[in-house]
Backbone as CSV, one residue per row, in Angstrom:
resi,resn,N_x,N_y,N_z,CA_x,CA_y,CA_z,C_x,C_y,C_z
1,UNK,0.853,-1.179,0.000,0.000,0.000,0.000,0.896,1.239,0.000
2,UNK,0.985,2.187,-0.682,1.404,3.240,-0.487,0.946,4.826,-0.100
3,UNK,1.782,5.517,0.356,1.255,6.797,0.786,-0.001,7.331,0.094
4,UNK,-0.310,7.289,-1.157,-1.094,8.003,-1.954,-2.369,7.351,-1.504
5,UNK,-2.354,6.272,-1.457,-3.897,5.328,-1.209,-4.273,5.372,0.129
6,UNK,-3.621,5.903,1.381,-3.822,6.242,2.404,-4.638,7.444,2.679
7,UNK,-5.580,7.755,3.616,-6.836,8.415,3.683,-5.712,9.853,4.215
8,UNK,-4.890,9.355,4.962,-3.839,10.629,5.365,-2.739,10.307,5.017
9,UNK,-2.221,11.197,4.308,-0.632,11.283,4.401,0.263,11.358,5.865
10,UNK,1.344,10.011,5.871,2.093,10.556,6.762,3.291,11.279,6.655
11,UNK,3.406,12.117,5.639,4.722,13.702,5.537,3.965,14.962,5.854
12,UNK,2.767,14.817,6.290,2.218,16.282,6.668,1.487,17.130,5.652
13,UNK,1.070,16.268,4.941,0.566,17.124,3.218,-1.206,17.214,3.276
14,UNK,-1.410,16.549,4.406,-3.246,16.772,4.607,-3.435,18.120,5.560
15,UNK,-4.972,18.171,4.820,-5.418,19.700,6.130,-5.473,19.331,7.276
16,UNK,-5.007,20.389,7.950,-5.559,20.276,9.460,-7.030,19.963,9.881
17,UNK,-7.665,20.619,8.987,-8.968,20.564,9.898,-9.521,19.176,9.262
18,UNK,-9.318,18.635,7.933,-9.596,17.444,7.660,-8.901,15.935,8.886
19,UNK,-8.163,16.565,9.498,-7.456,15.397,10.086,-8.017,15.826,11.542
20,UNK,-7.751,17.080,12.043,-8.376,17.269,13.354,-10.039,17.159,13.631
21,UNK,-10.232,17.319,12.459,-12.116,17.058,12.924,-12.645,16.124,12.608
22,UNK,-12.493,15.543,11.355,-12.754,14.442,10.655,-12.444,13.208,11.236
23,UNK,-11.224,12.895,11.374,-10.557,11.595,11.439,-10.344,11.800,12.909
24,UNK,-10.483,12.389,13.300,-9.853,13.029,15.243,-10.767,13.055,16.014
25,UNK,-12.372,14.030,15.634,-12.887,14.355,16.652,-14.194,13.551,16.272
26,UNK,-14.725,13.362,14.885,-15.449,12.905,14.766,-15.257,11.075,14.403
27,UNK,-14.588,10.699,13.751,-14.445,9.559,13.738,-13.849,8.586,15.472
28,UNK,-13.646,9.210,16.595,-13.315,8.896,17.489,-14.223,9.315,18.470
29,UNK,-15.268,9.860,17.862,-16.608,10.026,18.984,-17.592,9.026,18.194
30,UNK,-17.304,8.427,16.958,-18.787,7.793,16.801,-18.239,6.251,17.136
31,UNK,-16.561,5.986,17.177,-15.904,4.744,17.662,-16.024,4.832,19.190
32,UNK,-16.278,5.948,19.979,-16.404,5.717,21.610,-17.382,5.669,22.142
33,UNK,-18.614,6.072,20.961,-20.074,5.816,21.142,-19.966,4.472,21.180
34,UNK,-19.823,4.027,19.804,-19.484,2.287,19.514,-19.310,1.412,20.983
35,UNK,-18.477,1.665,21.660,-17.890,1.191,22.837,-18.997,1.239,23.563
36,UNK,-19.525,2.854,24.159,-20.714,2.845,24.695,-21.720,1.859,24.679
37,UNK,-21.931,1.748,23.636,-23.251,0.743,23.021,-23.238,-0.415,23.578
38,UNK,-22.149,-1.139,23.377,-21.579,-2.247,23.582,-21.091,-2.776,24.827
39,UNK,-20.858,-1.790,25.559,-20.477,-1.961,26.836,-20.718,-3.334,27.848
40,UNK,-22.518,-2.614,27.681,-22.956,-3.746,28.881,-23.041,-5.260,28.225
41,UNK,-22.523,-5.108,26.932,-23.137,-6.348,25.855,-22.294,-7.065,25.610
42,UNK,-21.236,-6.796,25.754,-19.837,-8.004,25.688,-19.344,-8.316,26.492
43,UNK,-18.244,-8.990,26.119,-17.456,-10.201,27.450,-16.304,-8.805,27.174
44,UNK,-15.722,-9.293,28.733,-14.475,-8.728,28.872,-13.394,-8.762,27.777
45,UNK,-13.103,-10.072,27.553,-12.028,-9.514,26.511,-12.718,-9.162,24.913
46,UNK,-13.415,-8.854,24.862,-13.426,-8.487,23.325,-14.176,-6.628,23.507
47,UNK,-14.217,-6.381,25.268,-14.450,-4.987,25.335,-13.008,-4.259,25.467
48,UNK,-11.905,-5.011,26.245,-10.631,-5.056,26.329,-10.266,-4.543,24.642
49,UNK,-10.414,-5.380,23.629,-9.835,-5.425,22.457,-10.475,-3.930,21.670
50,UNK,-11.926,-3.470,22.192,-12.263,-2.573,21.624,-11.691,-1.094,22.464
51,UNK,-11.561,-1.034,23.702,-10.919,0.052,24.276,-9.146,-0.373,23.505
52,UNK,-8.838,-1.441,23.689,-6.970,-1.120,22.821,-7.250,-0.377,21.636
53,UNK,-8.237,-0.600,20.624,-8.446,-0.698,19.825,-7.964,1.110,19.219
54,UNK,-9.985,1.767,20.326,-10.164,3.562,20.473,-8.493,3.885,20.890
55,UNK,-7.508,3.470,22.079,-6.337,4.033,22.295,-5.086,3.813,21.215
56,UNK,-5.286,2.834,20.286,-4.452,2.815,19.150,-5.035,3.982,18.047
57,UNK,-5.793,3.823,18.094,-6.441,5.042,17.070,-6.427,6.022,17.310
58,UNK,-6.320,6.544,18.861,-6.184,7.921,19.314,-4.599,8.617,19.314
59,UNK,-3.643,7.624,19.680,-2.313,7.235,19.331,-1.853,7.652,17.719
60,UNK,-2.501,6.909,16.618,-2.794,7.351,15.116,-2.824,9.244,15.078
61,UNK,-4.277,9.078,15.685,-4.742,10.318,15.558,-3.767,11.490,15.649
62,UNK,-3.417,11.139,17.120,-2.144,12.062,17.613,-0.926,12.522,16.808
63,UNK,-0.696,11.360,16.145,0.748,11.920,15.384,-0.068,12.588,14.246
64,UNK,-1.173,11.844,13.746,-1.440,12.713,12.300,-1.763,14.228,13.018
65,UNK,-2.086,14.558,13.436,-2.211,15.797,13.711,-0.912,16.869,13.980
66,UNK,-0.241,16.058,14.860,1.044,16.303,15.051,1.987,16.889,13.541
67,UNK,2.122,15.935,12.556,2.975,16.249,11.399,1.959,16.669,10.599
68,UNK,0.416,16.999,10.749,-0.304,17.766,9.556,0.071,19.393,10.346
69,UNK,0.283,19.605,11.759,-0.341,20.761,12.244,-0.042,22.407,11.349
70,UNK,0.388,22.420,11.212,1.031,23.181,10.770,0.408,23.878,9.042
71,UNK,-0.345,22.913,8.686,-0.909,22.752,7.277,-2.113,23.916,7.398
72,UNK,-2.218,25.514,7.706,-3.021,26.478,7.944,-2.135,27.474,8.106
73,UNK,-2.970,28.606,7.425,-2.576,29.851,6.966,-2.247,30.620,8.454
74,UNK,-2.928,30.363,9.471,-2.265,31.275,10.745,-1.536,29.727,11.904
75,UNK,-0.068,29.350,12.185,0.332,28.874,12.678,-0.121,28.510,14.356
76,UNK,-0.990,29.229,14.340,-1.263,29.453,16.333,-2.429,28.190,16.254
77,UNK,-2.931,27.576,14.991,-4.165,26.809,15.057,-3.391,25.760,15.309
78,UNK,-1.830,25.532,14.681,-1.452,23.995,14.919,-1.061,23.555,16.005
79,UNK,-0.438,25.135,16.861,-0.027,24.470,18.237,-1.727,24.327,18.923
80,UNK,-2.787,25.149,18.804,-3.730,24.859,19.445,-4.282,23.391,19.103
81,UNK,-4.186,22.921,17.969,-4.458,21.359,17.695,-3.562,20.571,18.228
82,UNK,-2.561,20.662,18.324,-1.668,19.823,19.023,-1.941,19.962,20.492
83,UNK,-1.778,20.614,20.808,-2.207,20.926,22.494,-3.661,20.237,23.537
84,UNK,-4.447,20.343,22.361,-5.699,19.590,22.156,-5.991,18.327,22.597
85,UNK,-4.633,17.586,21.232,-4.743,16.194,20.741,-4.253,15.492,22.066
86,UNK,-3.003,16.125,22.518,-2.330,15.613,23.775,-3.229,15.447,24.698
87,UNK,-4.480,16.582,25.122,-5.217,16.683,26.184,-6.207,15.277,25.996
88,UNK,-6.493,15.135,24.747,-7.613,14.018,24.283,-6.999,12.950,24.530
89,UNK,-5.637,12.389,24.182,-5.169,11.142,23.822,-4.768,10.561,25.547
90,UNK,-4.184,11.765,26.475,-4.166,11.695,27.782,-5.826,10.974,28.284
91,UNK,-6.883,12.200,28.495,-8.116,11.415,28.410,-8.608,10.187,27.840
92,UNK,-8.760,10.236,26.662,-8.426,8.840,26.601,-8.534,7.683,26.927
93,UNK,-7.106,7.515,27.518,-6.132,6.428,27.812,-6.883,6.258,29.231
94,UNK,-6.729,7.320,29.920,-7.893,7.625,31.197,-9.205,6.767,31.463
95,UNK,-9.890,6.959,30.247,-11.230,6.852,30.346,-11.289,5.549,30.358
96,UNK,-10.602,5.110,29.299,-10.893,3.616,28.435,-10.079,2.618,29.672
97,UNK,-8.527,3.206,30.577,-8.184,2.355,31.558,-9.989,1.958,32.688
98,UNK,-9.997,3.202,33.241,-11.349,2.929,34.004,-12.490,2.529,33.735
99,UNK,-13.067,2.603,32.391,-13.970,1.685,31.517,-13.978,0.286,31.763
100,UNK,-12.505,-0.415,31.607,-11.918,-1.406,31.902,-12.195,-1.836,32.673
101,UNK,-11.595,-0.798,33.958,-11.814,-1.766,35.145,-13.252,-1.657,35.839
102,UNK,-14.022,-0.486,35.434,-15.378,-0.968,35.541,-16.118,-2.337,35.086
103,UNK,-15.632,-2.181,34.158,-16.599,-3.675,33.411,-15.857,-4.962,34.539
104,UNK,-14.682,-4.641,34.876,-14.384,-5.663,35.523,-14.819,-5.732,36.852
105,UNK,-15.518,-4.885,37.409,-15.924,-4.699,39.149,-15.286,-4.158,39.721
106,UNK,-13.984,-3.695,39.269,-13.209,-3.105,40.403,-13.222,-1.581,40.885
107,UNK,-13.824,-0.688,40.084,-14.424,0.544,40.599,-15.987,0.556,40.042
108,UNK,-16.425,1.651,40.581,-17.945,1.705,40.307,-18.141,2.856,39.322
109,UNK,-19.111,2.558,38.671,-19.435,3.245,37.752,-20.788,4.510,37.946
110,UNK,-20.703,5.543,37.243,-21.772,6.302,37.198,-22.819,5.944,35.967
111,UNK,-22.870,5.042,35.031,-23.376,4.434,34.159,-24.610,3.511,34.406
């Protein structure tokens, strides 16, 4: 497969806002809905496999944003996207650890 057939470039040649909203904010809210849904409905490990799943993709996300940022006419948007992405991918990792161990009993949930 090569760069060209890829939905993003990884040298930094896609828009920002195509990668920060698109592939970032929206494609990773309708995959954490996904999770949502599913929650009370699966076995542990294949909810396990879907939280690795949202934190590999958020991981993705992160760098594409990272080497697109910059791809906009006023520079202050890429550090604000980057700054962002870090805050999200931190959360995250957060959410989806305690998700985890909810489903597993070991803290309680507000759900």
């Amino acid at each position: 497969m090569t760069t060209q057939t890829l939905p993003i470039e990884y040298r930094g040649r896609s828009r920002l806002w195509v990668v920060f909203w698109i592939y970032g904010a929206l494609a990773s809210h309708l995959y954490f809905g996904a999770i949502l849904y599913f929650y009370n409905r699966v076995g542990t490990l294949l909810l396990a496999a879907l939280l690795a799943g949202f934190v590999a993709y958020t991981a993705w996300i992160m760098r594409a944003v990272w080497v697109n940022a910059f791809n906009v006419q006023n520079e202050i948007y890429g550090y604000i996207a980057r700054a962002l992405t870090v805050a999200w991918a931190i959360n995250a990792v957060l959410v989806a650890g305690f998700l985890f161990l909810g489903h597993l009993g070991a803290v309680a949930l507000p759900i």
